[in-house]
N, C-alpha and C positions, 0 to 999 in steps of 0.2 A: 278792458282788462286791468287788473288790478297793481300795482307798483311793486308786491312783492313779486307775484309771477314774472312778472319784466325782469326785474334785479333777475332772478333765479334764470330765466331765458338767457339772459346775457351772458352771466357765469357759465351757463352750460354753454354756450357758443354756439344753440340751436334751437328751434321750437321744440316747445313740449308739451306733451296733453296734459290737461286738468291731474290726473291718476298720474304721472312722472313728477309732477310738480307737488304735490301732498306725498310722496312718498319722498323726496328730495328733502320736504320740510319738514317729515317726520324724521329721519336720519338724523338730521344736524341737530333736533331738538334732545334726541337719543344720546347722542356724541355729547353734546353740551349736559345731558345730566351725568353721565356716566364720569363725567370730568369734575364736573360737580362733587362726584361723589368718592373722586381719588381725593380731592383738595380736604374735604371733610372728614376722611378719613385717617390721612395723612393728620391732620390737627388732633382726630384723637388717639391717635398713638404718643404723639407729642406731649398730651395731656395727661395719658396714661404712665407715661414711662419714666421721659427725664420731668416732668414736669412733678405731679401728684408722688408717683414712688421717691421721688428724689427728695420730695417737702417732709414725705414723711420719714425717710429716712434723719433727718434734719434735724427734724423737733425729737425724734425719738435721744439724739442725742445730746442734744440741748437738754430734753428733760430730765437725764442719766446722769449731768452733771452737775444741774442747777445753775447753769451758767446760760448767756445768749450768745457771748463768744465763744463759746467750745469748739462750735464748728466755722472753718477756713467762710470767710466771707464771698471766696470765689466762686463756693458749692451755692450759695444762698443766690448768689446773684444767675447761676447756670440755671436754679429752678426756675427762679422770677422769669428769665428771659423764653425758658421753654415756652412757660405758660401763657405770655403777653404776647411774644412773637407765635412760636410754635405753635401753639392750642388756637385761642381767639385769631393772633395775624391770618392765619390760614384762612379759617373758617371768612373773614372776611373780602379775603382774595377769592377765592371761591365762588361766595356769593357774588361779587362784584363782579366776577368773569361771566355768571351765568346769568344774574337778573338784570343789572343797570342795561345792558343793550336792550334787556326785552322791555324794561318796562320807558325809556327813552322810544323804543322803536327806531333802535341803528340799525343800518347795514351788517353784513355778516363780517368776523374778522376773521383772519387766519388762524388754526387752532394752534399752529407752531409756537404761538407766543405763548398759548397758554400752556402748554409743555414747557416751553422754555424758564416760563416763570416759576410753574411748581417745583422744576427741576434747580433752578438756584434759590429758590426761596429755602426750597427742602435741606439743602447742601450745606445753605449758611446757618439754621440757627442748628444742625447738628452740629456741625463744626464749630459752633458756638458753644452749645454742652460739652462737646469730649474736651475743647481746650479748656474751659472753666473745671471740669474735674479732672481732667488728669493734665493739665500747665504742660503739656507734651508740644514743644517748638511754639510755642504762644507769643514770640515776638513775629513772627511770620501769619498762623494761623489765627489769631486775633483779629487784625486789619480785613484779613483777609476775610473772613466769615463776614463783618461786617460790608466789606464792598459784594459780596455776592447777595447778601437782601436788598442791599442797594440799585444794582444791576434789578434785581427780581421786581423789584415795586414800578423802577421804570419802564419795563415792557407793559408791566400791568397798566400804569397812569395814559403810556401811548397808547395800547389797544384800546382804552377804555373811550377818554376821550378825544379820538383821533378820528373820532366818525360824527356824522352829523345827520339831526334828526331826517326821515324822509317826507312829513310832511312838515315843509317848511314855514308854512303859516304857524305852526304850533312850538313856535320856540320858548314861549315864557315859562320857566322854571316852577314848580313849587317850592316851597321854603324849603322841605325837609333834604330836599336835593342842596340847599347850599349850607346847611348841617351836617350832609355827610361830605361835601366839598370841604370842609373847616375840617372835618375828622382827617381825610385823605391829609391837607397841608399839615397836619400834626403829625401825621404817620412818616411825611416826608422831612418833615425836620426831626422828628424822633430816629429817625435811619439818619439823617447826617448829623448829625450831633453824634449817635452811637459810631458814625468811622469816624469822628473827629477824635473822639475820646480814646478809642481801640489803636488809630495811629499814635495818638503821644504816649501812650501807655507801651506800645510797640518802642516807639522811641527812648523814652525815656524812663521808664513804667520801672519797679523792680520787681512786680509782679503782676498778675492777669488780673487785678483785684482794682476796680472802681473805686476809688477815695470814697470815703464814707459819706463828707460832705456834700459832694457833687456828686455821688451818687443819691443823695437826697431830694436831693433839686431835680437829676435827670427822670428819677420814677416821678415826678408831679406831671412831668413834658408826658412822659408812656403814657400814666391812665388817663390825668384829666384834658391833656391837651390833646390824644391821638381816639382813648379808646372812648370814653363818653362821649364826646359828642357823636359818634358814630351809633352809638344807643340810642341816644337824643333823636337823631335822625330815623333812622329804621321805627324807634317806636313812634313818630309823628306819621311816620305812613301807613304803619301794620296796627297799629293798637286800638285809633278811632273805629278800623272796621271789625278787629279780633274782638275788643270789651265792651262795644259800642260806644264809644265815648262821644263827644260832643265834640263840634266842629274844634282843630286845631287853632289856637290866638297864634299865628304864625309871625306876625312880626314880633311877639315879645319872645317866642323862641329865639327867632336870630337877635334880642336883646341880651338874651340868657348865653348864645354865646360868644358874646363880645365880653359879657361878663364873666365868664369862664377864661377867655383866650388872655384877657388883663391879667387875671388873678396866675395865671400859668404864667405870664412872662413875669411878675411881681414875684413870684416861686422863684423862679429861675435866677430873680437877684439876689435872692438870697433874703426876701424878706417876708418871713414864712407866717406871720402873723396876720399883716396885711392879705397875703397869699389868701388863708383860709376864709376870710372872711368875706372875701371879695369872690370865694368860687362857691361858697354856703348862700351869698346871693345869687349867684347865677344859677344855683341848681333849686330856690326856691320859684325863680323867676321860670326854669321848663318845667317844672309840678305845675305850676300856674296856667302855663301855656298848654300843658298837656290835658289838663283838667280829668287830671287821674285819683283824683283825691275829690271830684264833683258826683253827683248823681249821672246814671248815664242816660242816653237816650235811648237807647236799644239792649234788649238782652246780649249778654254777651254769647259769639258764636263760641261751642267749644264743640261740637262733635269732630270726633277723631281724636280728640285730646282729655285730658282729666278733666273736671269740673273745678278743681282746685286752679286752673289754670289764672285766672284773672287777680285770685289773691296774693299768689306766688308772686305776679309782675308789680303788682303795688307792694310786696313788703321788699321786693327789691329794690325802689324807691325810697323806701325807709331807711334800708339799709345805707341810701346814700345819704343822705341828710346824716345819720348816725355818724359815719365817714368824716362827713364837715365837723359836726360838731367835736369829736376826738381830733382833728386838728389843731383846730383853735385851740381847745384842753392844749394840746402836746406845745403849741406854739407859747403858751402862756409859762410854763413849769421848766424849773431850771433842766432835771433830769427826764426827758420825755421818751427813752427811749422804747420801752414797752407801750407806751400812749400810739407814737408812730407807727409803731407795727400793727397794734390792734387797727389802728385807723386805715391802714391799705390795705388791709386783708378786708376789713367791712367793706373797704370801694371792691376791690379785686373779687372777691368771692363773695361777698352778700347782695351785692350791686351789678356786679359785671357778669358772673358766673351765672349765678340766678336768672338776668335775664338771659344768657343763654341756652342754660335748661331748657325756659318758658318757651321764649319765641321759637329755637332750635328745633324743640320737639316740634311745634307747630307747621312748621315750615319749611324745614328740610325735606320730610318726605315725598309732601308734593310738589318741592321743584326736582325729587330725585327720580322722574318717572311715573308721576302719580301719584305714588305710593301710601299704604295707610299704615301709620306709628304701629311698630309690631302689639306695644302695651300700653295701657294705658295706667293701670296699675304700679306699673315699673316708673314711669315717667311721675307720679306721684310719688312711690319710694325715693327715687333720687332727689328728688328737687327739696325732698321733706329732711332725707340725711344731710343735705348741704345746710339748710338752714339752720340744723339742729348743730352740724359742727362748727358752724361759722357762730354760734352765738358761744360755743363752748370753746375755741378758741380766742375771737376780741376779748372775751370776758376772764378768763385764764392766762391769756400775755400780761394783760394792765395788772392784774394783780400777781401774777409770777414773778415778771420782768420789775416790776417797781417796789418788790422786795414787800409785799403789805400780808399775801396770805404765802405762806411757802410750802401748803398742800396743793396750792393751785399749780404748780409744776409737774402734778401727776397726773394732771387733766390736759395737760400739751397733748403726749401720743392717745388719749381717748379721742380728742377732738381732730388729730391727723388721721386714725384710723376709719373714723365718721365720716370726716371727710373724702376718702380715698374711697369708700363704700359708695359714695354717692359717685364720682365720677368715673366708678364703673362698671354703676346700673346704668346710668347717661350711654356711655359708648355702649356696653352691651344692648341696648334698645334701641340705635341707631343704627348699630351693623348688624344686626338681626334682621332692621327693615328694611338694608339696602341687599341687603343678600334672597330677602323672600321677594316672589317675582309680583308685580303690580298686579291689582287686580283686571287690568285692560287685558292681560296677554296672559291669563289665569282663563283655564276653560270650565 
């Protein structure tokens, strides 16, 4: 008999026939997607709401004034945090609660955590937006929002790795596992840094508003220490088989992020020059490793998905490079503040979003049951409206913000509105296909 039937005999605390035991396993695979697909859903509401409508509201009024300070700093920072935490954090909790077990082959965990996790992860970054817009008791609810993702990520990190493989023989890691290992430890110091900062701001703060400075340094810790590498990683295991790419160079990925994790703690001191150029190496060093920019070996699989699929994921790569290089620009010039911005919206949204469009549409559905992407046409509009608002944003801040075209200020809310279209045909083609039933239990 086989090791899962055993485990599953045990749990049940009695023999079971073959037909008890695939109906057992069919349950829990059921429960785990359906969880799946609160966590996923839950991110796009996140992404929809205070995230996207909130941005847009933002720029709309930014653009109305001709100013970038028009709007409170605390509103800018309530959208960012939707969208890094809120949107993508989710999405990544989610998948982590549903695939790392399966694809490690752990034992089963308690679902309670993963209730419990969605349930304060969900708590804190609301309570995170309503205190960043409406400053209501924000010496209390500040901290506080903060220790409840805090609270949320540690059940997660326990349930996750709190179990150990069942065939023992087979403990040796692949690389892309200690890639998304490097993501997690980012995501872990990006949640203590964010209570360290929300406590003195509690303390001493005179408002719910991140210092400008240090809030410059802590978004470098969010995307490039927490959120890319977890890119990094997921595309070293999904990409070689999705685009066909060529065998991963996996040691010089985990060189790319040693070179990452340097350049994020060189950020962090404050020395933004060194920073960029030290993370523009490490992100030429995973294109390398990725060999996403090589000839492939195999056509790429796209059934289920657009065709456009494969190009989408490599101009998302572009979009990172683009990213570095607006750094460096911003790090070099006395005034860089539209440089900066253009340059983390090309990481956040031409980079980080874009791959989630790609892979998202890919992959979601079949770990939510099956299921087949409701459109594929839809999943082509969106991914096409994001790139089109994301080029008409970076390119409309540098020239707005840095005072050179000052018609480009009336291309802020075109390029919000572009973007807000794209992210939701995204959701509406996601909850469409978690709503329509699989085709296995389709008669």
């Amino acid at each position: 008999m086989s090791a899962l039937p055993t485990r599953i005999e045990k749990e049940a605390g009695r023999p079971l026939t073959p037909l008890q035991i695939f109906d057992i396993t069919a349950a829990r695979e059921t429960t785990l997607s359906r969880l799946l697909m609160l966590y996923i859903s839950t991110g796009l509401l996140f992404m929809l709401l205070p995230g996207t409508f909130l941005g847009v509201w933002n720029l709309l009024a930014i653009s109305s004034h001709h100013a970038a300070d028009s709007v409170s700093a605390a509103w800018i920072q309530a959208h960012g945090h939707a969208q890094i935490f809120g949107w993508i954090g989710t999405f990544i909790l989610g998948i982590g609660f549903y695939s790392i077990p399966k694809l490690r082959r752990l034992n089963s965990f308690a679902l309670s955590a993963v209730w419990s996790s969605w349930a304060l992860w969900t708590g804190g970054v609301t309570l995170r937006w309503l205190v960043g817009v409406y400053q209501w008791h924000w010496r209390t609810l500040l901290p506080l929002s903060a220790a409840l993702e805090f609270a949320a990520f540690l059940i997660f990190f326990r349930t996750v790795s709190g179990h150990r493989p069942q065939d023992v023989g087979k403990t040796k890691l692949e690389h892309w596992v200690f890639v998304v290992i490097a993501g997690s430890v980012g995501l872990l110091l990006t949640l203590l840094v964010n209570f360290g900062v929300t406590l003195f701001l509690a303390l001493r703060g005179t408002s719910a508003e991140i210092p400008a400075d240090f809030d410059q340094r802590f978004l470098v810790l969010q995307t490039w220490g927490f959120l890319v590498p977890f890119v990094w990683g997921f595309s070293a295991k999904w990409l070689p088989v999705f685009l066909g790419l060529r065998p991963t160079r996996g040691h010089v990925l985990l060189f790319a992020v040693v070179l990452n994790s340097t350049g994020v703690l060189i950020a962090f001191a404050g020395w933004m020059m060194a920073a960029s150029l030290v993370l523009v190496a490490g992100l030429i060093a995973a294109l390398y490793s990725l060999r996403l920019l090589e000839p492939t070996a195999r056509p790429a699989k796209v059934k289920g998905v657009h065709v456009s699929f494969p190009v989408f994921v490599r101009l998302a790569y572009i979009w990172a490079l683009v990213a570095g290089a607006l750094g460096i620009w911003a790090a070099a010039v006395e005034n860089p503040h539209g440089i900066w911005g253009a340059s983390r919206h090309a990481l956040t949204v031409g980079f980080l979003a874009t791959m989630v469009f790609s892979i998202g549409q890919r992959i979601l559905p079949a770990f939510s049951g099956m299921r087949l992407l409701f459109s594929n046409k839809l999943m082509f509009a969106a991914t096409a409206f994001l790139a089109i608002g994301c080029l008409l944003r970076v390119s409309s801040e540098i020239l707005a913000y840095q005072g050179w075209v000052r018609s480009a200020w009336a291309w802020l809310p075109v390029s919000a509105v572009t973007e807000m279209t794209a992210v939701t045909l995204f959701a509406a083609n996601l909850l469409v296909t978690f709503v329509r039933r699989p085709p296995s239990s389709q008669v």
